[in-house]
N, C-alpha and C positions, 0 to 999 in steps of 0.2 A: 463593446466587446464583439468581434466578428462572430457572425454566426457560426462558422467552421470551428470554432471555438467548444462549441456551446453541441454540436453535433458529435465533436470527441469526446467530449462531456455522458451524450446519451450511448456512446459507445463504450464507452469505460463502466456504466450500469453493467451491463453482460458480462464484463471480464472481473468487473469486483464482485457478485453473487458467486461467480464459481468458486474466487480464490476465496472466501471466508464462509460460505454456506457449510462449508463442513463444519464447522464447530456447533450447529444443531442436526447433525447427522451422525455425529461418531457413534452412539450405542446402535444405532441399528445397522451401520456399516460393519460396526465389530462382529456383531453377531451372524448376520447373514455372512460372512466372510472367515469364521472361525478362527477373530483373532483377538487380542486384549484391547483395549484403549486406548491405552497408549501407543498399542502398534497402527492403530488406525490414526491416533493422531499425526503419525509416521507422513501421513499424506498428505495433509497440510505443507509438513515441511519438506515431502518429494516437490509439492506447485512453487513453495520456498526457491530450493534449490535449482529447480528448473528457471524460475525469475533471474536470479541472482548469476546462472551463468548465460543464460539467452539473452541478456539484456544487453550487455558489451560485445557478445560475439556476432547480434544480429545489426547491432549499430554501426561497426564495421564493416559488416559484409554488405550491411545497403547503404553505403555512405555518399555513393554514387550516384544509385539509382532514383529513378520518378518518387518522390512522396506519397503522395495519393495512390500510386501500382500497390506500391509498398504494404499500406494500410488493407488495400484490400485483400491482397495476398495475409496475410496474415490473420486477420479476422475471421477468413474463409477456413484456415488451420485452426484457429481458434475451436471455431463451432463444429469442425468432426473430431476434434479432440472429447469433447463433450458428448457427443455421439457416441464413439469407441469408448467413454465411461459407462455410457447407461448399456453399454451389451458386454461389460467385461466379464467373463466369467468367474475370475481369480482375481486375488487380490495383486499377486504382481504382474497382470497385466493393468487392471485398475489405475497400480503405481505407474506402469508406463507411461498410461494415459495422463495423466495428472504430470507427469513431465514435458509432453509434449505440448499440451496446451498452455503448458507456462510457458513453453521457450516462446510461443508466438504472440502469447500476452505480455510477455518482457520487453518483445519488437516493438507491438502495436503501443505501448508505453513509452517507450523510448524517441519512435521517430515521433508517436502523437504532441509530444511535450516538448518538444523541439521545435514542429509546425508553431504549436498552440504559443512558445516564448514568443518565435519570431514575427509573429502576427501580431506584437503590441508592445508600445513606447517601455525603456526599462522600469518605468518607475507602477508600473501595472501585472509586472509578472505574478505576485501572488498572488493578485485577483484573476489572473488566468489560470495556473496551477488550481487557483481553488474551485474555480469550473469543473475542470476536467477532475480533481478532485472529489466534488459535489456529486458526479456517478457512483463513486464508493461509497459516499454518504446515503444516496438514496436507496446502491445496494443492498445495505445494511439497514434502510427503513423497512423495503419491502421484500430484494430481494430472499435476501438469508432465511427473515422470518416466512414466506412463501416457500423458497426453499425445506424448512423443518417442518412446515404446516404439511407440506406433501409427501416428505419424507416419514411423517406419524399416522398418515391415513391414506397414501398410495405408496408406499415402498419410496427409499432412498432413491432407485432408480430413476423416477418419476423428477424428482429436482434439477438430474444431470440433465433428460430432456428437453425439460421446461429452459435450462438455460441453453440449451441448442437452439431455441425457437427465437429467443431473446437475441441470439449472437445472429439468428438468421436476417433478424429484423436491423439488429445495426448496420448488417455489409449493406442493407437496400440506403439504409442513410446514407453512408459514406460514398458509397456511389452515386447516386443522386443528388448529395447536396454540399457533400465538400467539393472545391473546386482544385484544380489542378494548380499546384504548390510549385514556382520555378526555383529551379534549383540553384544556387548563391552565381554572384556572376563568376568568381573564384571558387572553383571549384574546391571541394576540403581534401584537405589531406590529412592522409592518416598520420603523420608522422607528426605535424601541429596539433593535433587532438592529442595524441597519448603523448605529449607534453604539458597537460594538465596535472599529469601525476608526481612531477616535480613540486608540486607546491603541498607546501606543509599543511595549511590550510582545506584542501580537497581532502587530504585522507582525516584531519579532526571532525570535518561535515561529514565523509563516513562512516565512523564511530559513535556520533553525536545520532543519527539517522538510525544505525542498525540498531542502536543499544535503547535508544527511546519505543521504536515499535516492539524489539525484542522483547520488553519490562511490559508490555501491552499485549502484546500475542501469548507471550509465557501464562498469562491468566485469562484472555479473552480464549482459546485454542479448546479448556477443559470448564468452559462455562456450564454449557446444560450438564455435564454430571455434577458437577458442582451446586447449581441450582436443582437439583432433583434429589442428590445422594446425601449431601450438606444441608444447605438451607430447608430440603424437606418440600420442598413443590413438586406437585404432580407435573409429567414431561409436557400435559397438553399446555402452561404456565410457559414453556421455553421457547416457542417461536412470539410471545407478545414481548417477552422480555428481551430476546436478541432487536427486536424492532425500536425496543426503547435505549438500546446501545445505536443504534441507527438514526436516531431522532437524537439525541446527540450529539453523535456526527455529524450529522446535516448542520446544526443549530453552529456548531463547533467549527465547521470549514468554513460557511460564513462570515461571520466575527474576525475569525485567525487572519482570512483572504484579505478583509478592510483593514488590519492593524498594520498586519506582519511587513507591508512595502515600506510605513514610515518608522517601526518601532519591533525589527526586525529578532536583536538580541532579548529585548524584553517580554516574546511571546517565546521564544524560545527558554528562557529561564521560567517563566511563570507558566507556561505550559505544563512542562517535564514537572516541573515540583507538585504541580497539582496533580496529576498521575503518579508522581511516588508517593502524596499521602494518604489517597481515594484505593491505593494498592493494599496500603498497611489495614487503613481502618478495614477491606475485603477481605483480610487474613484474620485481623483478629475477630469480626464479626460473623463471618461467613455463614455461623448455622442460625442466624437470624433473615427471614425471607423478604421482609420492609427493608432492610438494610442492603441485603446483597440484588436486588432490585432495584433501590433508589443510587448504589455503585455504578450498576449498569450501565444507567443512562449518562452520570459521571463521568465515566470512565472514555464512553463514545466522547463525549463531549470535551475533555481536556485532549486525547488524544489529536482528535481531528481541527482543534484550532491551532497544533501545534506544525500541521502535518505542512500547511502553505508556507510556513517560514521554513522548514527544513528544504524543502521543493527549493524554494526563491533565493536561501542561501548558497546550494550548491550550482545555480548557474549563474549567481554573483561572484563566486571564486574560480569559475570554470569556462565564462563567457566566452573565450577564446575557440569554446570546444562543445558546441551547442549539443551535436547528437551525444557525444560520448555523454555528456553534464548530464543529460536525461538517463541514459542507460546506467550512470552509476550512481544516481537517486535510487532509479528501482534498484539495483542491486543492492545496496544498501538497504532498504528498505526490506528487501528480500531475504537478506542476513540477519535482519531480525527476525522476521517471519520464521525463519530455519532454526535460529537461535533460540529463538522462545518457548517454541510448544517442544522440542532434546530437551530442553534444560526443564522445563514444566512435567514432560516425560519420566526424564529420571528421577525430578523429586520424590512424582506419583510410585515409580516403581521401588523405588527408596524403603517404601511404606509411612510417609510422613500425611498423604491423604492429598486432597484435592486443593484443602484450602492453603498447600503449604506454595502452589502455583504462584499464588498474590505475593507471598511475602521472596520470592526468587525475583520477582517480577519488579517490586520495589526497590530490589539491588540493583537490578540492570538500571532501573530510572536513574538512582542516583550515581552511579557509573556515568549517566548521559551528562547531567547537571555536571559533574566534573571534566568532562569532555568541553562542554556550553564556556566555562569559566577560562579554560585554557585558550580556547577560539577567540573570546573576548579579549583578553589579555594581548593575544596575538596582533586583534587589530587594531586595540588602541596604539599599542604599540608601533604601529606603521609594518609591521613586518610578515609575509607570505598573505598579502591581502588579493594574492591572485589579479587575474584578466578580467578586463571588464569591454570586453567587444564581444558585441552583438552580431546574430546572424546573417550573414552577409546576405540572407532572405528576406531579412528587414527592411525597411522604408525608414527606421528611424536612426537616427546620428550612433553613434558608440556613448558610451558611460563615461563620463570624464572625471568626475570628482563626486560620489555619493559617497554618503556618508549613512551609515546603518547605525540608529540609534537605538541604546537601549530601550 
């Protein structure tokens, strides 16, 4: 695995602590900011909605240009987005902020995942995806819980900084040790890219994508009141417990990254299912604190081995269209994120409680498993099995005849 790999890997740390540290910071966001939970969950799904439209709009607009300019530019907006958090005064400047730092975290995803494909033979992409990946996963070991650690004994603010210093540290990476990325000897065009969207295929990987994070975020989003107001744990309990959702994940990208290249459908069905049952039992257990504890880690952990096959399925049906494939992963991705904590929202305002989040959460799963079934179906069938050309950035041949086994 190139190092340049493994360097957007530790770059991707920075950008996954910001976009998930809020779910152990909403009660003292809400507070300091005079607003309910749920409208502070709001923010989450402003970083949501800012991914999901920056990610296609910044893929085109750098379709062009330097890779590496790109990266840095971007990371750079990144970390004073995170800045302009920690001095917002108001909450809808706040939300501003949390939109801006998406759109350049949707970029630096998008071109990042693109470099990271075209830097290795097809039959190794979700062992790359689960590199870059694996930042989310560590996010989520140290960052989040660091994140709520400082947000319970220095003020919420104190976590947006700490991830300023973090995103400051990855531009000196990127600069330094990624090398300059040549751009395809054909140059792309935008008009073969956004001919990926003819295939039937691409829009069931993003339905299968948005609906599996969505059933994941919809419960992950309203964790610590859940574990504090439900299960009955003191808050200082919820930065150890976010960490064991991040252990996990780590444990969970790993595994998914070794399967998902030879046995690509079959991580995606035994994934999803194991997050819509680990959903249910969270619903109906919830005010037990062993139980919604030991979901936790569950929960990281079925999620994030499912996370490299959905990554590696959508630039198996999108090959033709490297950057776009990358920018409508995260979007996708991002539609869940947006999807999840509305729909977890409105349960809560409903007045159905916290732990009604799990059991919304387990709909959306099995939504995805019927999405998973249809995809399958499709390519046994030989039919909209998509492009399988490689980035003309590559060194390695096109894809001629694979075959994704269950």
């Amino acid at each position: 695995m190139p190092l340049a790999v493994y360097i957007l890997g530790m770059a991707v740390f920075a950008l996954g602590t910001s976009e998930f540290m809020l779910s152990g910071l909403l009660p003292p966001i809400a507070a300091d900011m005079d607003v309910s939970i749920p409208q502070a969950g709001l923010l989450i799904s402003a970083f949501a909605i800012g991914m999901v439209i920056g990610a296609p709009l910044l893929a085109v607009a750098t379709l062009r240009l330097p890779r590496r300019t790109t990266l840095i530019a971007l990371i750079t907006i990144f970390g004073l987005g995170q800045v302009a958090g920690a001095l917002a005064p108001s909450y809808e400047l706040l939300f501003a902020s949390r939109v801006v730092s998406a759109f350049a975290c949707a970029g630096f995803w998008a071109v990042g995942a693109a470099v990271a494909i075209a830097m290795v033979p097809v039959n190794s992409r979700a062992r790359a995806m689960a590199v870059m990946i694996g930042g989310l996963s560590i996010a989520n070991v140290l960052g989040v819980p660091a994140g709520a650690f400082l947000g319970e004994h220095l003020g919420w603010r104190s976590a947006f900084w700490a991830v300023g210093a973090a995103s400051a540290l990855a531009l000196v990476g990127v600069v330094t040790l990624i090398p300059r990325i040549p751009l395809p000897a054909e140059k792309p065009r935008l008009k073969r890219e956004l001919s990926i969207y003819r295939d039937g295929q691409v829009w069931l990987a993003i339905t299968i994508t948005a609906l599996a994070a969505g059933g994941i975020f919809c419960a992950f989003s309203y964790l610590a009141p859940l574990l504090t107001d439900v299960a009955g744990l003191d808050s200082g309990w919820v930065p150890t417990v976010l960490a064991l959702f991040g252990i996990g994940a780590l444990v969970g990208t790993m595994v998914g990254g070794r399967v998902a290249d030879a046995h690509l459908f079959g991580v995606l069905i035994s994934g999803i299912a194991a997050s819509t049952v680990f959903l249910v039992i969270l619903a109906v257990f919830a005010s037990s604190a062993v139980v919604a504890v030991a979901l936790s880690f569950l929960l990281g952990l079925s999620a994030f081995y499912t996370a490299p096959a959905l990554n590696a399925r959508m630039f198996n049906v999108a090959g033709a269209a490297p950057t776009l494939a990358g920018a409508t992963t995260t979007a996708a991705f991002n539609l869940g994120n947006t999807g999840g904590p509305w729909l977890g929202g409105t349960v809560i305002d409903a007045g159905f409680g916290f732990a009604s989040t799990a059991w919304a959460g387990a709909a959306m799963a099995v939504l995805a498993l019927v999405a998973v079934g249809f995809s399958l179906r499709l390519q046994r069938g030989g039919g909209g099995t998509g492009s399988r050309v490689v980035m003309g950035a590559s060194a390695h041949p096109p894809e001629k005849a694979r075959t994704e086994r269950p």
